[in-house]
PDB file with one MODEL, atoms N, CA, C and O in Angstrom:
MODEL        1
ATOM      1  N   UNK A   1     167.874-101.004  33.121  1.00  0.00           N
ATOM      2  CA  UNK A   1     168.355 -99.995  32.175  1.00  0.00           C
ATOM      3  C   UNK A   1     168.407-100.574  30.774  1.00  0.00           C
ATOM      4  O   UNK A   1     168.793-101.740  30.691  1.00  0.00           O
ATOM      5  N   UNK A   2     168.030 -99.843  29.501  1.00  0.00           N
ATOM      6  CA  UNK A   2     167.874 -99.819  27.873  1.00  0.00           C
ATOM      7  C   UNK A   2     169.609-100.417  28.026  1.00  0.00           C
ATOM      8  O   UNK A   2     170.318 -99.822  28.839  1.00  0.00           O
ATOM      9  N   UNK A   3     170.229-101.610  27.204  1.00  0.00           N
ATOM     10  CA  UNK A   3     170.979-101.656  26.829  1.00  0.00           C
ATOM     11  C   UNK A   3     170.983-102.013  25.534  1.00  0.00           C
ATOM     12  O   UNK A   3     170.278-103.003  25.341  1.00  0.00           O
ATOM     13  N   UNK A   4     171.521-101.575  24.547  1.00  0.00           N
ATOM     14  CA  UNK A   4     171.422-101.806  23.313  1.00  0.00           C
ATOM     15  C   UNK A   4     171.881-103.069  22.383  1.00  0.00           C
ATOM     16  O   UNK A   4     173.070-103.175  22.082  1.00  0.00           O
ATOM     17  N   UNK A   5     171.285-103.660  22.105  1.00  0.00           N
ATOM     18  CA  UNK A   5     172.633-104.965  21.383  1.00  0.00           C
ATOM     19  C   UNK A   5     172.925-104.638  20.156  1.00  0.00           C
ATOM     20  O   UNK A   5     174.093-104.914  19.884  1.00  0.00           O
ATOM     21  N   UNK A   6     172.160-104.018  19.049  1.00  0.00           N
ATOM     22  CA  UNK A   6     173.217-104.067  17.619  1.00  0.00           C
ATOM     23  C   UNK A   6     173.322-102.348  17.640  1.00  0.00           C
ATOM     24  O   UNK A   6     173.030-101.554  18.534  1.00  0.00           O
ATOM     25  N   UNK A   7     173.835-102.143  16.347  1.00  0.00           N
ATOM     26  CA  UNK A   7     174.261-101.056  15.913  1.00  0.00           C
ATOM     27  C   UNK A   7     173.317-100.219  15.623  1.00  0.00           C
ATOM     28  O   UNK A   7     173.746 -99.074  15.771  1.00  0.00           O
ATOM     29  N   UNK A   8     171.804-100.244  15.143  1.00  0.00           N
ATOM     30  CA  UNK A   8     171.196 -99.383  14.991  1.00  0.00           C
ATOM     31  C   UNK A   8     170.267 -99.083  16.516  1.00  0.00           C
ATOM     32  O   UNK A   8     170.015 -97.956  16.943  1.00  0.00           O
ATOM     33  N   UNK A   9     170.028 -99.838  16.899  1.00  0.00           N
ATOM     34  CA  UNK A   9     169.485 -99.414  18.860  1.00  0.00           C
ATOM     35  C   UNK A   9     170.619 -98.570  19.565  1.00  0.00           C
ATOM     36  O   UNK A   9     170.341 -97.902  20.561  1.00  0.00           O
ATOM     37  N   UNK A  10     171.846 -98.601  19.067  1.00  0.00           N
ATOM     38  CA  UNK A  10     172.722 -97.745  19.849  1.00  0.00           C
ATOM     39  C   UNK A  10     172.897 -96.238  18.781  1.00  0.00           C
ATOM     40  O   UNK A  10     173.526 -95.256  19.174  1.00  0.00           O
ATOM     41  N   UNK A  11     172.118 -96.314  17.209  1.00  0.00           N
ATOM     42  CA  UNK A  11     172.479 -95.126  16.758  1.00  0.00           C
ATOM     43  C   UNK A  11     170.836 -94.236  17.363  1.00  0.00           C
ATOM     44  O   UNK A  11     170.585 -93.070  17.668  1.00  0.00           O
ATOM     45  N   UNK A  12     170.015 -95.514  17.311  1.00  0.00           N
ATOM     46  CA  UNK A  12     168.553 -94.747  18.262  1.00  0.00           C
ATOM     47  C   UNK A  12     168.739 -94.111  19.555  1.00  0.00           C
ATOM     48  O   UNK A  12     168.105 -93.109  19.888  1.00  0.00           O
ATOM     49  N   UNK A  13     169.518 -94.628  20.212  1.00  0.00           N
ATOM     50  CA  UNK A  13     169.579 -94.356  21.550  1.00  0.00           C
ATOM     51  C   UNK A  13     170.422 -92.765  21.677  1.00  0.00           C
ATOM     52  O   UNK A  13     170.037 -91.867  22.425  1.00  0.00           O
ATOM     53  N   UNK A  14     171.635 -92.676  20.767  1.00  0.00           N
ATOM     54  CA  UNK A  14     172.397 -91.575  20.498  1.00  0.00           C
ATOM     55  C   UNK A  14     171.449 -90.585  19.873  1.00  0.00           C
ATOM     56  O   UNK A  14     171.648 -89.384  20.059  1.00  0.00           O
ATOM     57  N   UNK A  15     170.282 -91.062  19.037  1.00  0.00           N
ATOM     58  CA  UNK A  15     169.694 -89.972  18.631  1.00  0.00           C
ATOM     59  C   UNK A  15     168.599 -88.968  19.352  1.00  0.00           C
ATOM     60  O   UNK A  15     168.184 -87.882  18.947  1.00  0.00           O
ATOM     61  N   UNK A  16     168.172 -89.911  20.911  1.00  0.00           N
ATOM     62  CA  UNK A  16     167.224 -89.717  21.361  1.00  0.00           C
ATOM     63  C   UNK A  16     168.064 -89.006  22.660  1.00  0.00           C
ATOM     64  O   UNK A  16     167.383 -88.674  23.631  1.00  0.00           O
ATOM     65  N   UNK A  17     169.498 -88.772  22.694  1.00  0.00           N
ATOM     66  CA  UNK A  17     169.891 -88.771  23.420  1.00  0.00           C
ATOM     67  C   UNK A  17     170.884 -86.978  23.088  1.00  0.00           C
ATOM     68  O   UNK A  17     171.686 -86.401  23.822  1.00  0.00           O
ATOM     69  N   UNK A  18     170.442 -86.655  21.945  1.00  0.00           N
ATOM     70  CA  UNK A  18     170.643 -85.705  21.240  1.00  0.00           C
ATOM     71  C   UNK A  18     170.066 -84.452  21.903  1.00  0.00           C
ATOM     72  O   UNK A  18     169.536 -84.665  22.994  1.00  0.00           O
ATOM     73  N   UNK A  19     170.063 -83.288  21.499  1.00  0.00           N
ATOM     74  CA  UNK A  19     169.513 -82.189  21.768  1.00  0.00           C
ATOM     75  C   UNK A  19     168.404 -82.219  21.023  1.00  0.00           C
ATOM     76  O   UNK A  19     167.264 -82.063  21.461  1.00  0.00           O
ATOM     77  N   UNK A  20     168.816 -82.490  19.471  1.00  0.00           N
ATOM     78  CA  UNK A  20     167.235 -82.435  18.944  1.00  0.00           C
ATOM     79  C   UNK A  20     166.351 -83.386  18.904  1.00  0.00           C
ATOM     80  O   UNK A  20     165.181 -83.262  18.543  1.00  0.00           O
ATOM     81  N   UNK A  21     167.178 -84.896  19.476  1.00  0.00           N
ATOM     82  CA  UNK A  21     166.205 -85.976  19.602  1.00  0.00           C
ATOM     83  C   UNK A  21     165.251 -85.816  20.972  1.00  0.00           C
ATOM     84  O   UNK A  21     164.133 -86.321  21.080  1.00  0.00           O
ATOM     85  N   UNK A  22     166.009 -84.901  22.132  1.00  0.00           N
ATOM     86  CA  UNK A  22     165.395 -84.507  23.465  1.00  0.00           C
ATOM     87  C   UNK A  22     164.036 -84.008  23.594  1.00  0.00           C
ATOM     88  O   UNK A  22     163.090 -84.363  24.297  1.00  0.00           O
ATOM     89  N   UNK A  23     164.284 -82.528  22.194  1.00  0.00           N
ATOM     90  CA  UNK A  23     162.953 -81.540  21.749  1.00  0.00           C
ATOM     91  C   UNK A  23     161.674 -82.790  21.193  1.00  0.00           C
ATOM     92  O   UNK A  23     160.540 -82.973  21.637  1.00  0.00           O
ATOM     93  N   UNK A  24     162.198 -83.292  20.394  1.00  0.00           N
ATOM     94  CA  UNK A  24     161.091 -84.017  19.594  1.00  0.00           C
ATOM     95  C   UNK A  24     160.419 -85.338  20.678  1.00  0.00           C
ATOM     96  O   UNK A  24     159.194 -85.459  20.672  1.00  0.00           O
ATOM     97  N   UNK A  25     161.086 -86.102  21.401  1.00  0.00           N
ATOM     98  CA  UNK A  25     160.456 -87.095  21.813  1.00  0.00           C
ATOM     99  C   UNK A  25     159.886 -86.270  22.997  1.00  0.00           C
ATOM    100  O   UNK A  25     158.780 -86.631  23.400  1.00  0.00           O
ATOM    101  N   UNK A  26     160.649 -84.906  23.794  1.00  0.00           N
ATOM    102  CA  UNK A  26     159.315 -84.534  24.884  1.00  0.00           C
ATOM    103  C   UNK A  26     158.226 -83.762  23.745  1.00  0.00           C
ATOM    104  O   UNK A  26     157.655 -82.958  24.481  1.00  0.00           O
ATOM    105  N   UNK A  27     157.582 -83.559  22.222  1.00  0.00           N
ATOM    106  CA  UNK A  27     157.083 -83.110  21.917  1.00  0.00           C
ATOM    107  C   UNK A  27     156.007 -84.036  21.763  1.00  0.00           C
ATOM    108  O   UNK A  27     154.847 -83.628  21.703  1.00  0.00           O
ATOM    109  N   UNK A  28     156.409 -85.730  21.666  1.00  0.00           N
ATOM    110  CA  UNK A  28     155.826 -86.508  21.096  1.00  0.00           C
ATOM    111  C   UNK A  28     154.865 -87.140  22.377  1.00  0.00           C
ATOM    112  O   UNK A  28     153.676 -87.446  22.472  1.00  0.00           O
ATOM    113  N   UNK A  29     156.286 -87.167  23.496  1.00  0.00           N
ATOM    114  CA  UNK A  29     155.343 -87.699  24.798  1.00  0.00           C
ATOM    115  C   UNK A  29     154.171 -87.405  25.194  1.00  0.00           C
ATOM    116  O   UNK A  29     153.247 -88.155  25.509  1.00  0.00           O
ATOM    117  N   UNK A  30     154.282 -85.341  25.148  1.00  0.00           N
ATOM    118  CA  UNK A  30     153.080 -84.795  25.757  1.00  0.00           C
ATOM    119  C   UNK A  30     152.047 -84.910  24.280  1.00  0.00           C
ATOM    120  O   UNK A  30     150.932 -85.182  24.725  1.00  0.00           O
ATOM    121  N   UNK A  31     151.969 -84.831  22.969  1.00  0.00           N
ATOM    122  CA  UNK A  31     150.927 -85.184  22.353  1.00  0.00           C
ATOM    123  C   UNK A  31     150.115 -86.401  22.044  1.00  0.00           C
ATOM    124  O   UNK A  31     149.046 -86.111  21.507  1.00  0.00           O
ATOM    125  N   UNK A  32     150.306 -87.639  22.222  1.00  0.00           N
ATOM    126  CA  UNK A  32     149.769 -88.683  22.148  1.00  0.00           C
ATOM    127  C   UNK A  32     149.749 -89.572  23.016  1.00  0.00           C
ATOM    128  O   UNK A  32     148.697 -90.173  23.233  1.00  0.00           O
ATOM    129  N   UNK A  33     151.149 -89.927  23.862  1.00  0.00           N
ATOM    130  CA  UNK A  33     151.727 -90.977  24.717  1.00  0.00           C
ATOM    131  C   UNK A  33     150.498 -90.956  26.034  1.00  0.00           C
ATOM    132  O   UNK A  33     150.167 -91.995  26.605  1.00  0.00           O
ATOM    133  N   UNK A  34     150.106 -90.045  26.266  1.00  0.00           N
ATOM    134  CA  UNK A  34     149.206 -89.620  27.233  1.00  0.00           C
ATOM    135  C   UNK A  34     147.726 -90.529  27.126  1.00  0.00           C
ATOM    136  O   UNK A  34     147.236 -91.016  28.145  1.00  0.00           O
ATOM    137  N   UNK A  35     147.239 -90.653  26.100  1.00  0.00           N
ATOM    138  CA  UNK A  35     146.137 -91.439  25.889  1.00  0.00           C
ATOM    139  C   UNK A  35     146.327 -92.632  25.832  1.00  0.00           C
ATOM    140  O   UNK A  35     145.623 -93.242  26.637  1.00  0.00           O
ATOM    141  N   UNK A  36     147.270 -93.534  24.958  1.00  0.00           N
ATOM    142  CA  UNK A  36     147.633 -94.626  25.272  1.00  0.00           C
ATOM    143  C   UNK A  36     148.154 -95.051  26.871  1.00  0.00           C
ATOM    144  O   UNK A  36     148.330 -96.246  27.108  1.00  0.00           O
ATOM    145  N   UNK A  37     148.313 -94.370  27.589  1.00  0.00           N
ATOM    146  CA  UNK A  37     149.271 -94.596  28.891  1.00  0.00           C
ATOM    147  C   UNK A  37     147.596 -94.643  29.768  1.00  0.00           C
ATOM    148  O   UNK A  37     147.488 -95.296  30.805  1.00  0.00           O
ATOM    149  N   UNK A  38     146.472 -93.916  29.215  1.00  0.00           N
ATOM    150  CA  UNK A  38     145.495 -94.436  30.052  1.00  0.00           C
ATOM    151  C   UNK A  38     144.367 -95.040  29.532  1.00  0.00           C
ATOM    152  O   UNK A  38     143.205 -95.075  29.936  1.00  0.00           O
ATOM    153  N   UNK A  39     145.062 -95.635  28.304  1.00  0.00           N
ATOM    154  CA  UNK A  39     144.061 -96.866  28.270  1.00  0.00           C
ATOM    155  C   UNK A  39     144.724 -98.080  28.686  1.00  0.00           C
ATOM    156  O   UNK A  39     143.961 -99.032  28.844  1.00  0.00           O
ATOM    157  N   UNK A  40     145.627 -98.234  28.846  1.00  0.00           N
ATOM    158  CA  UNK A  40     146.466 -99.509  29.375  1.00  0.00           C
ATOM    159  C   UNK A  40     146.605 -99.463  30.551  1.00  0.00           C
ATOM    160  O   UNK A  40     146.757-100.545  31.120  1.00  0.00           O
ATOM    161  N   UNK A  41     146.606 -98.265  31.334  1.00  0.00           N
ATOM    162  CA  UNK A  41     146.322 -98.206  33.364  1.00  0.00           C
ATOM    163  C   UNK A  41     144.776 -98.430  33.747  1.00  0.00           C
ATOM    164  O   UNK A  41     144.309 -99.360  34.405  1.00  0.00           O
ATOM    165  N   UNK A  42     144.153 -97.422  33.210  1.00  0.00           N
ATOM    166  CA  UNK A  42     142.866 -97.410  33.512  1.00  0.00           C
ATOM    167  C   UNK A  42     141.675 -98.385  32.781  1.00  0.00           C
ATOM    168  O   UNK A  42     140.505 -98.580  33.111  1.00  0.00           O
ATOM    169  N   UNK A  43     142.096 -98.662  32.186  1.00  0.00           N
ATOM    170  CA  UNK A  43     141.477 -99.704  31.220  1.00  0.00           C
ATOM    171  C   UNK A  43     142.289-101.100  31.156  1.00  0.00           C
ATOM    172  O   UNK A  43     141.720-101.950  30.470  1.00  0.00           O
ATOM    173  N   UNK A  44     143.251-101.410  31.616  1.00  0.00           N
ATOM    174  CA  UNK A  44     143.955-102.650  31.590  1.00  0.00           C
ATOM    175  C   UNK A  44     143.944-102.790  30.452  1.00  0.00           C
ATOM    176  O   UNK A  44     143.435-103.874  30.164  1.00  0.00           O
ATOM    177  N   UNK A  45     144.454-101.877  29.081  1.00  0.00           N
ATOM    178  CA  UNK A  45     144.548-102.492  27.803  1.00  0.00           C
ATOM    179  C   UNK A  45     146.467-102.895  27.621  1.00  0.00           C
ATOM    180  O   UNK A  45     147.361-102.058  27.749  1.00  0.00           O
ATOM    181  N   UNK A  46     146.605-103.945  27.397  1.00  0.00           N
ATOM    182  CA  UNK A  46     147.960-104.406  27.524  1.00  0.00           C
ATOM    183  C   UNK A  46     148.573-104.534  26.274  1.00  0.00           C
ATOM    184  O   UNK A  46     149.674-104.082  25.958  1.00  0.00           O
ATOM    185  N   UNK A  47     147.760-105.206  25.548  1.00  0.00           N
ATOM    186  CA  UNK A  47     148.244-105.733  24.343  1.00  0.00           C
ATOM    187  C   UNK A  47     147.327-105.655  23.112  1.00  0.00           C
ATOM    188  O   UNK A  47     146.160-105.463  23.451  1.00  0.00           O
ATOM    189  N   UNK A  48     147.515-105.752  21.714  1.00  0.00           N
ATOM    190  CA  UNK A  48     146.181-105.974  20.485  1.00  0.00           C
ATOM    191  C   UNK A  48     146.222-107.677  20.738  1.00  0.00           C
ATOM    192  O   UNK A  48     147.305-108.202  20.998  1.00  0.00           O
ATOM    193  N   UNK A  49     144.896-108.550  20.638  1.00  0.00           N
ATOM    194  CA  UNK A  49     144.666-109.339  20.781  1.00  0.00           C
ATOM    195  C   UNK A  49     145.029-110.086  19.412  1.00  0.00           C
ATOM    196  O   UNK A  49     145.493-111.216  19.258  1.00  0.00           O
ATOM    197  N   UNK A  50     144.604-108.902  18.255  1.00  0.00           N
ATOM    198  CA  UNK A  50     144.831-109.936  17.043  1.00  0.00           C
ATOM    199  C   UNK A  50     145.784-109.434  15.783  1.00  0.00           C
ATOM    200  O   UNK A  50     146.632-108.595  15.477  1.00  0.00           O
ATOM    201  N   UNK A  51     145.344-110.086  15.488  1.00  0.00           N
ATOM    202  CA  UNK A  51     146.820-110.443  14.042  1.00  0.00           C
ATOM    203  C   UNK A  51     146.601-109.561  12.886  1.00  0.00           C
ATOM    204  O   UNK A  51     145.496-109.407  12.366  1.00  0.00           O
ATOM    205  N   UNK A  52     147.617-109.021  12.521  1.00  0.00           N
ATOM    206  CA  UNK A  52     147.534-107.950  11.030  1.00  0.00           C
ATOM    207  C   UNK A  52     147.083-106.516  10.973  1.00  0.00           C
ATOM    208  O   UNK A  52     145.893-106.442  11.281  1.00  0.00           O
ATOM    209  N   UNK A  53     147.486-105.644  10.758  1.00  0.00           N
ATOM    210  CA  UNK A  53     147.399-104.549  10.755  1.00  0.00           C
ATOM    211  C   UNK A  53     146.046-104.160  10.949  1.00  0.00           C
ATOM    212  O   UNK A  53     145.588-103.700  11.995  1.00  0.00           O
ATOM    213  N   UNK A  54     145.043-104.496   9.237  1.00  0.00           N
ATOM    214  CA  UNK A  54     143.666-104.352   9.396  1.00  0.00           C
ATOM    215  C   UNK A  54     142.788-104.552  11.043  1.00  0.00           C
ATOM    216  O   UNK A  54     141.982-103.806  11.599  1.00  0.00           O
ATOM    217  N   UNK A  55     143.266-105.646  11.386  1.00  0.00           N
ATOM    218  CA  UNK A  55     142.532-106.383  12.394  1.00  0.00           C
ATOM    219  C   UNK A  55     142.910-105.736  13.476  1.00  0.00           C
ATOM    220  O   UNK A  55     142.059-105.635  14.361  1.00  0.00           O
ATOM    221  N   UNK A  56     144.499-105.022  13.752  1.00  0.00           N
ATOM    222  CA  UNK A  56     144.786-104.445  15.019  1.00  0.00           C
ATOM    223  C   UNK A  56     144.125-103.022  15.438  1.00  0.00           C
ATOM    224  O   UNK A  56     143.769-102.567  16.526  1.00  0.00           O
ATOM    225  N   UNK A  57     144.109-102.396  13.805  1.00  0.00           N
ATOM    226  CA  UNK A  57     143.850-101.527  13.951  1.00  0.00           C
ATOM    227  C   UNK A  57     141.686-101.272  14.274  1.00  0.00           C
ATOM    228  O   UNK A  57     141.272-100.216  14.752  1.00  0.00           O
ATOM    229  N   UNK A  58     140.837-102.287  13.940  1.00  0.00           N
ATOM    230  CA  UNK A  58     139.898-102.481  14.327  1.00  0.00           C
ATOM    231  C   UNK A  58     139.490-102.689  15.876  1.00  0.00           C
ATOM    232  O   UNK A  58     138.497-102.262  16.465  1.00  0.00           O
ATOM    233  N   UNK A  59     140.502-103.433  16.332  1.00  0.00           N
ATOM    234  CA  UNK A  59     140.396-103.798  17.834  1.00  0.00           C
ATOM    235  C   UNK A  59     141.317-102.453  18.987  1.00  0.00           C
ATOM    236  O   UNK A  59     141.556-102.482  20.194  1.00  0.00           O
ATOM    237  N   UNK A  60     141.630-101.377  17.894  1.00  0.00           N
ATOM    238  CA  UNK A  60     142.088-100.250  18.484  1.00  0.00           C
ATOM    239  C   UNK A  60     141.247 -99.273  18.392  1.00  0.00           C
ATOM    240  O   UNK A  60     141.032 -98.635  19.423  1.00  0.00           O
ATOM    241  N   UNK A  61     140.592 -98.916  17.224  1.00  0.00           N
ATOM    242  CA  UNK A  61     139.089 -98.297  17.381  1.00  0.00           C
ATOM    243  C   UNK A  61     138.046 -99.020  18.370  1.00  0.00           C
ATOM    244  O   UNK A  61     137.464 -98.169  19.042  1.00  0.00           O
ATOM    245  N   UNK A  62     137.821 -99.732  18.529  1.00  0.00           N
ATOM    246  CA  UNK A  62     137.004-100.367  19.198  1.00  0.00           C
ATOM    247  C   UNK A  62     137.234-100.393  20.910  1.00  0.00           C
ATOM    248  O   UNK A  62     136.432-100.349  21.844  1.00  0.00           O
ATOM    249  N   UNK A  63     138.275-100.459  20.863  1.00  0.00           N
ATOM    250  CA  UNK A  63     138.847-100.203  22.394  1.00  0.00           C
ATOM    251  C   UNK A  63     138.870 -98.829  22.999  1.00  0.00           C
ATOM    252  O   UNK A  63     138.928 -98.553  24.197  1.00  0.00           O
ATOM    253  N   UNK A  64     138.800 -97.814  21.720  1.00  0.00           N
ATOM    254  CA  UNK A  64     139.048 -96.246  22.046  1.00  0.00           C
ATOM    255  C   UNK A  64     137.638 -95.980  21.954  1.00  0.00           C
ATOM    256  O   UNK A  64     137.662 -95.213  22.916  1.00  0.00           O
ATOM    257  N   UNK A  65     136.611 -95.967  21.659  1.00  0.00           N
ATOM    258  CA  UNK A  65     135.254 -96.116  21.034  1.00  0.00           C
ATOM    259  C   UNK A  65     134.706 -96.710  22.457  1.00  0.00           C
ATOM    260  O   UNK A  65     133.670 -96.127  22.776  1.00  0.00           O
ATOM    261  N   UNK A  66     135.101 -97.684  23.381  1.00  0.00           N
ATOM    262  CA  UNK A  66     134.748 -98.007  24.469  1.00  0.00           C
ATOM    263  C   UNK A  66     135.114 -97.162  25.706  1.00  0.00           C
ATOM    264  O   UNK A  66     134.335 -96.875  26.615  1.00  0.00           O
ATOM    265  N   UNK A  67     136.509 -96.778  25.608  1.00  0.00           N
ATOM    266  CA  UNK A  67     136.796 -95.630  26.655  1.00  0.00           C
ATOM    267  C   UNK A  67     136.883 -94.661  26.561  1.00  0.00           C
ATOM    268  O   UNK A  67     137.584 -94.008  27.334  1.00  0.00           O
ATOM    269  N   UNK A  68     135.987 -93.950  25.246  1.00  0.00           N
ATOM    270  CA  UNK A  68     135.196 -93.199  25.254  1.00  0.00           C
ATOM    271  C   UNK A  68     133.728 -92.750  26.145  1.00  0.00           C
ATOM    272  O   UNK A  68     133.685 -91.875  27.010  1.00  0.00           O
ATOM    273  N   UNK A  69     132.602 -93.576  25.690  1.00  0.00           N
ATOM    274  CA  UNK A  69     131.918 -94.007  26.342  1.00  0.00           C
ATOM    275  C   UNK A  69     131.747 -94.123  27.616  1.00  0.00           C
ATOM    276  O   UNK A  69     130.829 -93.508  28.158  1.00  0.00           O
ATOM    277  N   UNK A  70     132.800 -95.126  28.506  1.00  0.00           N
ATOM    278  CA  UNK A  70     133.158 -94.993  29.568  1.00  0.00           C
ATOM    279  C   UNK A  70     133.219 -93.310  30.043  1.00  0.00           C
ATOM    280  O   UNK A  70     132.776 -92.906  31.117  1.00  0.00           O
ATOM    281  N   UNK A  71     133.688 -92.681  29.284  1.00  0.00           N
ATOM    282  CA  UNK A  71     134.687 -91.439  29.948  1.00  0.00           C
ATOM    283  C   UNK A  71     133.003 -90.423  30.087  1.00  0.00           C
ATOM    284  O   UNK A  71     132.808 -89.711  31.072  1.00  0.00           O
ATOM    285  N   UNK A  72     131.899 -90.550  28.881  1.00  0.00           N
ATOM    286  CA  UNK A  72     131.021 -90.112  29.002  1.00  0.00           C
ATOM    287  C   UNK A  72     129.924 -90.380  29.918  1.00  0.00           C
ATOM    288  O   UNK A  72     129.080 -89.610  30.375  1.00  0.00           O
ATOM    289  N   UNK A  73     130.102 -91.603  30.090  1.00  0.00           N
ATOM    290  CA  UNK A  73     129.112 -92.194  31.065  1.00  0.00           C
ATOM    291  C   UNK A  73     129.704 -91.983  32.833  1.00  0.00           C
ATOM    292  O   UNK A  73     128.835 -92.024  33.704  1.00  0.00           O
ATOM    293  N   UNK A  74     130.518 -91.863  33.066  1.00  0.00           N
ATOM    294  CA  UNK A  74     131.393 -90.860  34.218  1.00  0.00           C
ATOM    295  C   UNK A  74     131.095 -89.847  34.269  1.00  0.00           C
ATOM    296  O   UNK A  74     130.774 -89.430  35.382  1.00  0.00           O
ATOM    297  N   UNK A  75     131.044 -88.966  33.169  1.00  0.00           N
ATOM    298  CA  UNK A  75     130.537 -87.816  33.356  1.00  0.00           C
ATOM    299  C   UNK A  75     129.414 -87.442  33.742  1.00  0.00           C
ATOM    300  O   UNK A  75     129.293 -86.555  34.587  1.00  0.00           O
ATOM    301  N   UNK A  76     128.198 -88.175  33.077  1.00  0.00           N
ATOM    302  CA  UNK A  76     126.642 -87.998  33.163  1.00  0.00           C
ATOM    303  C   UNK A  76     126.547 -88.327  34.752  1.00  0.00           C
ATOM    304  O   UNK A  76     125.879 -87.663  35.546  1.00  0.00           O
ATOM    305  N   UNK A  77     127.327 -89.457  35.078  1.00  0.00           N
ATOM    306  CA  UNK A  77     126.451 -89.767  36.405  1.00  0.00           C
ATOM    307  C   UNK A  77     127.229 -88.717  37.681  1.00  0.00           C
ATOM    308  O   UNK A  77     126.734 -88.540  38.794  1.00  0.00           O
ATOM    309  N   UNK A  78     128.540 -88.103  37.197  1.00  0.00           N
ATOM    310  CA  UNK A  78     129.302 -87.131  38.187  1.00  0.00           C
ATOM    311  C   UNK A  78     128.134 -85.779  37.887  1.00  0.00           C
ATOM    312  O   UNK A  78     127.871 -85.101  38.881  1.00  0.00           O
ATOM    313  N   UNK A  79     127.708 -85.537  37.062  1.00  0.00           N
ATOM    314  CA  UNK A  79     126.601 -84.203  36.886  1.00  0.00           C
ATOM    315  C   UNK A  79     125.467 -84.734  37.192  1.00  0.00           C
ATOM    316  O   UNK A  79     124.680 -83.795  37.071  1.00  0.00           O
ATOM    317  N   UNK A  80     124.846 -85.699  37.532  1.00  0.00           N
ATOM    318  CA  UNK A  80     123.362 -86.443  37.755  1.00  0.00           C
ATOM    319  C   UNK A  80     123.073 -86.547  39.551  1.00  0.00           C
ATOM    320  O   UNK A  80     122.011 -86.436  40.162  1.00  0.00           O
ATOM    321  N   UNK A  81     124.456 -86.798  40.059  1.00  0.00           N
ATOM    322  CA  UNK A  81     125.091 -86.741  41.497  1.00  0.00           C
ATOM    323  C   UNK A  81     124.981 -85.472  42.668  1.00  0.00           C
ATOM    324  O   UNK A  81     125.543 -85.586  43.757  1.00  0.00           O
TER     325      UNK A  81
ENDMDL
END
């Protein structure tokens, strides 16, 4: 279980724990959380390998740009089948 140690993780936790923090984070889960959650299952993507924003964010296109691909090349051979 989330236990909080300072003062602002416990004003996060109260906020998420809110009525309107409830609306917004199930708004947030179902729009994005979903793609990241299967590139890190289905793709074993765990972590950014490298350092600095620029650079993370390159090796995050590049990783999405691949399971892409993947997702197309599944397709062709499920319709080729």
């Amino acid at each position: 279980m989330f236990e909080p140690v300072d003062d602002l993780r416990w004003k996060m936790k109260a906020d998420y724990q809110s009525p309107e923090g409830k609306l917004y984070y199930k708004k947030r889960a179902n729009i994005n959380e979903a793609h990241f959650g299967l590139l890190r299952n289905a793709r074993n993507f765990q972590k950014l390998n490298r350092n600095g924003m620029k650079n993370a964010e390159k090796e995050l296109t590049l990783r999405s740009i691949a399971h892409n691909i993947q997702k197309i090349h599944e397709k062709l051979n499920a319709t080729l089948i």
